[in-house]
C-alpha positions in Angstrom: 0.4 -85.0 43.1 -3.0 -83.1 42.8 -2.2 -80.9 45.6 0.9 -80.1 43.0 -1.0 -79.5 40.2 -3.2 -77.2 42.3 -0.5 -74.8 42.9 1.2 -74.7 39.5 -2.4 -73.7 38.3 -2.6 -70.9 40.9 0.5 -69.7 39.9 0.0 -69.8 36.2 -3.1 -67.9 36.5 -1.3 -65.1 38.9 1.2 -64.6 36.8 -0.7 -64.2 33.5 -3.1 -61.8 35.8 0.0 -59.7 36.5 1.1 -59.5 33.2 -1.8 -58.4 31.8 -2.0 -55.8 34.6 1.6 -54.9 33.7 0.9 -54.1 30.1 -2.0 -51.6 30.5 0.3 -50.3 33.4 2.7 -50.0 30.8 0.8 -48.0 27.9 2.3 -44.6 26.7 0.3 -41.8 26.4 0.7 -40.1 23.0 3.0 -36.8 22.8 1.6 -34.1 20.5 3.3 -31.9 18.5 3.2 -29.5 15.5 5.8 -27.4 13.1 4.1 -24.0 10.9 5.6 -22.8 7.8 5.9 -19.6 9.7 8.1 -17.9 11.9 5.6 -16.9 14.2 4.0 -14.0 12.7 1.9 -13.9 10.1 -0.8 -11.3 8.2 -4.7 -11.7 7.9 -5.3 -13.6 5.0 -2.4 -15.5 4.9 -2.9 -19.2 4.8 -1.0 -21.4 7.7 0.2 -24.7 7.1 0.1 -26.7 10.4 2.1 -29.8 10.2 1.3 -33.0 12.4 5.1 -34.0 14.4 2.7 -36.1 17.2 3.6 -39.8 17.7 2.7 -42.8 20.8 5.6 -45.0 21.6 3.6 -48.3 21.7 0.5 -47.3 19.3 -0.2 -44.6 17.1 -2.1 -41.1 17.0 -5.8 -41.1 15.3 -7.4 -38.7 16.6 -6.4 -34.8 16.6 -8.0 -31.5 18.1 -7.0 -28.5 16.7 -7.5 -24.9 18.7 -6.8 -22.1 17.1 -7.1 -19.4 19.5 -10.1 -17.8 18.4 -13.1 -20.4 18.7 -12.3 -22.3 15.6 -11.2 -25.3 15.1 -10.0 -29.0 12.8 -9.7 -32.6 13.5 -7.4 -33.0 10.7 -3.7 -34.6 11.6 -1.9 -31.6 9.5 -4.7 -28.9 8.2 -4.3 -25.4 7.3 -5.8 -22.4 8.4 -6.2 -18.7 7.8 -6.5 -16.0 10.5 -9.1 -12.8 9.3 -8.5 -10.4 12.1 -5.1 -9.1 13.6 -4.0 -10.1 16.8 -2.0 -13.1 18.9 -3.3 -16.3 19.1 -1.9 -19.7 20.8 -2.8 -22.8 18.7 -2.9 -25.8 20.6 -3.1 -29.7 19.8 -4.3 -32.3 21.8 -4.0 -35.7 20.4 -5.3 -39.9 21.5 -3.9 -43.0 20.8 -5.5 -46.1 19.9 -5.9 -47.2 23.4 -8.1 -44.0 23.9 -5.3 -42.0 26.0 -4.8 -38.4 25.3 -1.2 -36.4 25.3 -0.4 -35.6 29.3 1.3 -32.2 28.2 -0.3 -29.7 26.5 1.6 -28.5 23.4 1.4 -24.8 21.5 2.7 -22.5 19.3 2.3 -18.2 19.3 1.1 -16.7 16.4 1.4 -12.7 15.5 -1.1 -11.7 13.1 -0.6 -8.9 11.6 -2.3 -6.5 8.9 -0.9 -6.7 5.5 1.7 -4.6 4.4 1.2 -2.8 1.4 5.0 -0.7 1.9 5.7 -2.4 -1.8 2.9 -2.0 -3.2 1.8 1.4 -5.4 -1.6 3.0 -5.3 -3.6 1.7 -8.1 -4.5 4.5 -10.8 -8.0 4.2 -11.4 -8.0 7.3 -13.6 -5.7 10.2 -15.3 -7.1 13.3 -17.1 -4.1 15.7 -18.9 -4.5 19.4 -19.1 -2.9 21.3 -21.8 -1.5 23.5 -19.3 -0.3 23.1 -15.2 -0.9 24.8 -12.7 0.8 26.5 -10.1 -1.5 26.0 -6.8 -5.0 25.1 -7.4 -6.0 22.0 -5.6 -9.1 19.9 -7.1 -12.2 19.8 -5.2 -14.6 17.5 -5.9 -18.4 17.1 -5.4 -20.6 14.7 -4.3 -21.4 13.3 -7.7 -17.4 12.6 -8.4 -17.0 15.9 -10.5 -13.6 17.1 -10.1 -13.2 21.1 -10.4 -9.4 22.6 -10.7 -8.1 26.1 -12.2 -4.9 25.6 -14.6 -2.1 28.4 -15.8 -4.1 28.9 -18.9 -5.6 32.5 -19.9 -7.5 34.3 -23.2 -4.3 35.8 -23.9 -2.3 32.9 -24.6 -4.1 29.9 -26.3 -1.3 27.9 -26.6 -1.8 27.1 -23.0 -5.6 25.7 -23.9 -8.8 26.6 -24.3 -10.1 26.6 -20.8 -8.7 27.4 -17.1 -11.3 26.3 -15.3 -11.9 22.8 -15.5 -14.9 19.9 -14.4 -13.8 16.6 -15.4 -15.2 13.5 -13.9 -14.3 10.1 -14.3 -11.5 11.0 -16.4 -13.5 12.7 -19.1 -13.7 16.4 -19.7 -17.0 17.7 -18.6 -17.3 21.2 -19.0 -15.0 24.3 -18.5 -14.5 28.2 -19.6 -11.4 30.8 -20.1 -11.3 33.8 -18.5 -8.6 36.9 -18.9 -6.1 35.6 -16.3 -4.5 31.8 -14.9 -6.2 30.4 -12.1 -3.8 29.8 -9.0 -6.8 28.8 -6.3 -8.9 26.0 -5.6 -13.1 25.5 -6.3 -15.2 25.4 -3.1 -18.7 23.7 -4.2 -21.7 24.3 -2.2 -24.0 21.7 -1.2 -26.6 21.6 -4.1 -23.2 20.9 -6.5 -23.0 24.6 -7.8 -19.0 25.5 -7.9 -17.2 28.9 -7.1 -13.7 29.9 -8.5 -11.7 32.8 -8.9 -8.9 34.3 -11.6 -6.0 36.7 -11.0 -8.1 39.3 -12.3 -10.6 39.1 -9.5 -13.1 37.2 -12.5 -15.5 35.1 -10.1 -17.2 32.4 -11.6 -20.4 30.0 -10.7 -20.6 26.8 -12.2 -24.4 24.8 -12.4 -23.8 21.3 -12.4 -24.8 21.0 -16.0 -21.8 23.4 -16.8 -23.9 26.3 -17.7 -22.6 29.4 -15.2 -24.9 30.7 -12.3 -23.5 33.9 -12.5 -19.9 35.3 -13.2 -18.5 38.6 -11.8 -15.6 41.2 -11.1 -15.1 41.3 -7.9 -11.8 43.5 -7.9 -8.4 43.4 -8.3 -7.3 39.5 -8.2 -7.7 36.7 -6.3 -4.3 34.7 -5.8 -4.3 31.7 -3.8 -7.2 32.4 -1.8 -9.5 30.0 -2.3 -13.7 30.4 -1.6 -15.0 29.3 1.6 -18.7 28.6 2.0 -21.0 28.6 5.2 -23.3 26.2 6.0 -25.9 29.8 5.1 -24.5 29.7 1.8 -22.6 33.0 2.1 -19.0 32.6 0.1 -15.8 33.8 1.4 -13.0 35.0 -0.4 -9.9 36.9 0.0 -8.3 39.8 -2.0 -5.1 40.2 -2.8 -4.8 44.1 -4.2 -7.9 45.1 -3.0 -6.5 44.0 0.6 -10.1 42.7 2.2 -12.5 39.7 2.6 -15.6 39.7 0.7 -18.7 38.1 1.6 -20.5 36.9 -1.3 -24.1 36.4 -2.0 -24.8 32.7 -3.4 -27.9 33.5 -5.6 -25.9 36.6 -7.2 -22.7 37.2 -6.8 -23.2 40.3 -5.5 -20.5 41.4 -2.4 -22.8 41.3 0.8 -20.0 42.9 2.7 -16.1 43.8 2.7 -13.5 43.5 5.3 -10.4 45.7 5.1 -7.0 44.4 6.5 -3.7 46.1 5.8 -2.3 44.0 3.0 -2.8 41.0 1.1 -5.0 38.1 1.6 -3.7 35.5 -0.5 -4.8 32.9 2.3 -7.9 30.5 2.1 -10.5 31.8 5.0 -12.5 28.7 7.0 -15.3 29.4 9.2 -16.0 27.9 12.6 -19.4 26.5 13.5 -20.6 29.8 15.4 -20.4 31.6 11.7 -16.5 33.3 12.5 -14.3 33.3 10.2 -10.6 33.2 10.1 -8.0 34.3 7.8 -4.7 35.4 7.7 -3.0 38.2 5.8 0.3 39.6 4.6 -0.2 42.5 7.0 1.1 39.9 9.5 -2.1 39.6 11.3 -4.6 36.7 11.8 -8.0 38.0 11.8 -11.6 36.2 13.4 -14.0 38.0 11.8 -17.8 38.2 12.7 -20.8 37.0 10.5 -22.0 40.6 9.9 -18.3 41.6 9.0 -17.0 43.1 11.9 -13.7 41.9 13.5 -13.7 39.7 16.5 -10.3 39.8 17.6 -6.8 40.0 15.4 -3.2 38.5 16.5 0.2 38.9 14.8 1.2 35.3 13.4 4.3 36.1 11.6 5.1 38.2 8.1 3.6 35.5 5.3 1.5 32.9 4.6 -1.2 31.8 1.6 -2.2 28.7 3.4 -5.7 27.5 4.9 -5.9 27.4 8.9 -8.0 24.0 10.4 -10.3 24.2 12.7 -10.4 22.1 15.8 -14.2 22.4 17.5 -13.4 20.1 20.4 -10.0 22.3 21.5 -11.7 25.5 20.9 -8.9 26.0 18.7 -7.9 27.3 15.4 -4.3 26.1 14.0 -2.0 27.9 11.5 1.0 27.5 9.6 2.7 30.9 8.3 6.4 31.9 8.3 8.2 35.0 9.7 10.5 37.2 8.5 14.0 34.2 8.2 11.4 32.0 6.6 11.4 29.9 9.7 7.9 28.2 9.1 5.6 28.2 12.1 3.2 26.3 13.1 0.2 28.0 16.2 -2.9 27.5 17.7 -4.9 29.9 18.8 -7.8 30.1 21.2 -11.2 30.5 18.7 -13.0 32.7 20.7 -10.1 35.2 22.1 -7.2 34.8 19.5 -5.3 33.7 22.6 -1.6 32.5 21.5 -2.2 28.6 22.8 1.5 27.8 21.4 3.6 28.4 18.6 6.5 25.7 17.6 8.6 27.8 15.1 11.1 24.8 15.2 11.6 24.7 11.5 14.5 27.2 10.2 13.9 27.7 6.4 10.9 25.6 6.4 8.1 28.9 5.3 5.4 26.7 5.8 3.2 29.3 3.8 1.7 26.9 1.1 -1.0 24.3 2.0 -2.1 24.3 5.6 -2.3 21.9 8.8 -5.1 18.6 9.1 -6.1 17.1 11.8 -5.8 13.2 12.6 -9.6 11.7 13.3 -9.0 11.6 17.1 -7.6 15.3 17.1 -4.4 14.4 19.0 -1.9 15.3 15.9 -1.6 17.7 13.3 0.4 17.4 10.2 2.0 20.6 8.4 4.5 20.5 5.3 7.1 22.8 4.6 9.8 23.6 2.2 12.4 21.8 4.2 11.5 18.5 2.6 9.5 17.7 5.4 6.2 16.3 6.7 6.2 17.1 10.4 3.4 15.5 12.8 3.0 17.2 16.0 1.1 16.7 19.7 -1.8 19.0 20.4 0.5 20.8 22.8 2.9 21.7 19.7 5.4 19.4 20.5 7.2 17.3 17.3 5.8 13.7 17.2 7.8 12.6 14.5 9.2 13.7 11.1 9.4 12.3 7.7 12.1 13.4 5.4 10.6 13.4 2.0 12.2 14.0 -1.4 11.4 17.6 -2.6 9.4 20.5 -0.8 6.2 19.5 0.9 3.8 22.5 -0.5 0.5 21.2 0.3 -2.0 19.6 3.0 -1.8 16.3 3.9 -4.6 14.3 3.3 -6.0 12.0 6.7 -7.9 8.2 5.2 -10.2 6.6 7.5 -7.6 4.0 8.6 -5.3 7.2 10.1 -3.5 7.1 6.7 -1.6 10.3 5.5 -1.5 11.0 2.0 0.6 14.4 0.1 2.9 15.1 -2.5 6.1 16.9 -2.9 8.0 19.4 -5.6 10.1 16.5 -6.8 6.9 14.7 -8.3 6.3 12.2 -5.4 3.4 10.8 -4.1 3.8 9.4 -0.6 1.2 7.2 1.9 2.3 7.0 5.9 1.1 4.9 8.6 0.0 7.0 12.0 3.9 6.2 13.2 5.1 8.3 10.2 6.8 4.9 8.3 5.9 4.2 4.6 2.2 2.5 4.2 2.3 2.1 0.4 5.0 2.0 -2.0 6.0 5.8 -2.8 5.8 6.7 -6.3 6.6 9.3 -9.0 3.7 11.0 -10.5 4.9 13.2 -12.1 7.8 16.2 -12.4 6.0 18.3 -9.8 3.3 18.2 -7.1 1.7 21.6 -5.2 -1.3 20.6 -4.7 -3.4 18.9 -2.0 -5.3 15.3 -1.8 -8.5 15.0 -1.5 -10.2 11.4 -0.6 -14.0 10.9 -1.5 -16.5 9.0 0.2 -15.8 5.9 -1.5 -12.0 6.5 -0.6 -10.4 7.5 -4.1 -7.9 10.3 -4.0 -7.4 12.8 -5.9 -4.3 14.9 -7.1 -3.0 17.5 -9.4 0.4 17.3 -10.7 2.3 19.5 -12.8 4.9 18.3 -15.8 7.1 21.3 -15.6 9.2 20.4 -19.0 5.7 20.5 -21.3 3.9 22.3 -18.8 0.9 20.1 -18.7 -1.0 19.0 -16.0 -2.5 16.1 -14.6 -4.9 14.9 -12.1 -4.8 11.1 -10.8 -7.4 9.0 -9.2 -5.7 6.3 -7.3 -7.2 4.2 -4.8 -5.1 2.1 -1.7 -7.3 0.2 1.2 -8.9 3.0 2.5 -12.7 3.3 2.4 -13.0 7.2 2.8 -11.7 10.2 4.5 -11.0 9.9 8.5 -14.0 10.8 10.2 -12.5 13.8 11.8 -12.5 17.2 12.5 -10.3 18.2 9.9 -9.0 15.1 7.6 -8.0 17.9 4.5 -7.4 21.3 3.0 -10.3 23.2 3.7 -12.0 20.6 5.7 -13.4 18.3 2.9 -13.8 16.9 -0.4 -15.9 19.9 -1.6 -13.4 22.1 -0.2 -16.1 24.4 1.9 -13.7 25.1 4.6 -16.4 24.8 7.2 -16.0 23.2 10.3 -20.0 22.9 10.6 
């Protein structure tokens, strides 16, 4: 009987030992898993709701570990988070059960982070000022203290049209101004020290002290069109004739003509001048002209018949660019070698496009240019000459194209809209009507606010806009606007 007993108690202790061993054998490990309230792409900024889906068959979850890709990370069951920087991540979750056992397979979702979109969203105004009368083609230029300089359709002989042409305005209020004999159809240039150069049709030319009083005002001949002053980094001003069929260099302390340059016709073009001191400018004679520091002509190539744009200068290619139009009207755009006037290429790919207003820019890497053109069009093209892509715009694109520092393209067309591309030519912000009319070319300042004239062509007034997007400044490029930059100088040094 006790040898019985023995063996039941044996037995009875084996089998409770093998059950016990069978229920830890028997423990599930935890399976993690996780929904987002996105479908897989998202912008910076944007906050992420992770929900918890984990659950262990014979326990329950408590502990989590969130990874989010980028070095941070939660312990919360569901949490939320919110990526700063663009790019893909893989968030992960590991989970453990009571019983200390984590999930066996590992469990994640992709996210696409992206940067917002602001293709709905309009420029912010930040400020308007209203002339009493438009203009036809100045562009505003504005200094390094914010002052905004622009020429208007206004003249002595009609004061109905106001009692100034030549305007400084900053922040939205008037600053100073004066009315000479004949409208104002070309842009300011302003120096470095803030004094401002601008020219009538009657050849009036005028500099403006900061404090609105005028350095000095002359005649230098018979009318200055569209071409607007260029200034070297010696201080010497450039400007283009229209009757008088030459380019004048002007002395900064004076105003007195240091020398003249005769071509065979018109300059109604804005001259630029390279780093070396040459400068280039185009005139209706059909040529293109590089013309020395002391005056004398470095080298001249026939372009077309036409244009009364500003060339831009790229340093790095050793290469000056061009738009003009021939004798259809087919608007060209060419680049020519700086030091010889060598023909680099010519697309002339645009049949009724002119291209005779504004000018090309330059994207901050150098590697596209972007021309307008009276085919409704804002065309960017490969530093070969090759089209990269083309936006179709409302009206006729008669200006320059301003570059931002995030690659950004701002300009305006004839139907009174204001337009802001991406680098791939697609909408960036939400295009908007200014006004009736725009000819002229954004500027963007150092702090990033650009700047525009429009035109009301039913009560001929005119208006100049301040509006501000995401951009911090102009690209830091070779040639980001008309005539370089802000100030309009049209110096590439």
């Amino acid at each position: 009987m006790k040898s019985f007993y023995r063996t039941f108690y044996i037995l009875a202790s084996f089998m409770v030992l093998s059950c016990g061993d069978d229920d830890e054998s028997l423990n599930t490990k935890p399976v993690a898993a996780f929904s987002y309230n996105i479908g897989g792409v998202a912008e910076t900024g944007e906050t992420i709701t992770f929900t918890d889906l984990s659950y262990d068959l014979d326990g329950e979850v408590v502990e989590w570990a969130w990874d989010f890709g980028n070095g941070d990370t939660s312990v919360e069951a569901s949490t939320t988070y919110a990526y700063n920087t663009e790019g893909d991540y893989t968030i992960t979750l590991t989970v453990t059960d009571n019983n200390g056992e984590q999930n066996a397979t590992v469990f994640s979702k992709d996210v696409s982070v992206l940067v917002p979109s602001n293709a709905t969203t309009e420029p912010t105004v930040v400020w308007t000022y209203e002339a009493p009368y438009y203009s036809t083609n100045s562009s505003v230029a504005v200094s390094d203290a914010g002052i905004v300089y622009f020429g208007t359709d206004g003249k002595s002989s009609d004061l109905t049209r106001g009692n100034y042409n030549m305007f400084a305005v900053q922040n939205g209020n008037f600053l100073f101004g004066t009315l000479t004999d004949e409208v104002v159809r070309a842009s300011a240039a302003i120096a470095a020290d803030g004094t401002a150069y601008i020219g009538d049709y009657n050849g009036e030319f005028v500099a403006f002290n900061t404090d609105g009083s005028q350095k000095w005002h002359v005649d230098l001949g018979d009318r200055i069109k569209y071409s607007s002053p260029a200034i070297a980094p010696d201080g010497t001003i450039y400007i283009g004739m229209e009757d008088d069929d030459a380019l004048l260099a002007i002395n900064p302390d004076t105003g007195s003509i240091n020398w003249s340059f005769a071509v065979g016709d018109d300059i109604r073009a804005t001259p630029v001048v390279a780093a070396d001191g040459t400068i280039f400018v185009a005139s209706s004679d059909g040529y293109f002209y590089a013309v020395n520091p002391d005056g004398t002509q470095k080298w001249s190539v026939a372009y077309g018949n036409y244009t009364a744009g500003a060339p831009a200068i790229s340093e790095s290619m050793g290469a000056v660019c061009l738009t003009g139009k021939t004798s259809d009207n087919t608007g060209h755009l060419m680049a020519f070698d700086m030091a010889t006037g060598t023909v680099y290429w010519d697309n002339g790919s645009r049949p009724d496009a002119k291209m005779e207003q504004g000018g090309p820019t330059l994207s901050a890497d150098g590697s596209t240019i972007y021309a307008g053109g009276e085919d409704n069009q804002l065309v960017a093209y490969n530093v070969d000459g090759t089209v990269k892509w083309t936006f179709e715009a409302t009206g006729r694109v008669l200006s320059a194209p301003a570059i931002d520092n995030l690659g950004q393209i701002y300009f305006g067309d004839d139907s009174g809209y204001f337009y802001v591309l991406d680098e791939e030519g697609e909408v960036a912000w939400k295009t908007t009507k200014l006004n009736e009319d725009i000819r002229s070319s954004p500027v963007i300042d150092a702090n990033g606010i650009i700047y525009i004239l429009t035109r009301n062509n039913t009560d001929k007034k005119g208006t100049v806009y301040a509006l501000s997007t995401n951009a911090s400044g102009a690209a830091d490029g070779e040639w980001p606007m008309l005539s370089q930059n802000t100030r309009h100088t049209g110096s590439s040094n």
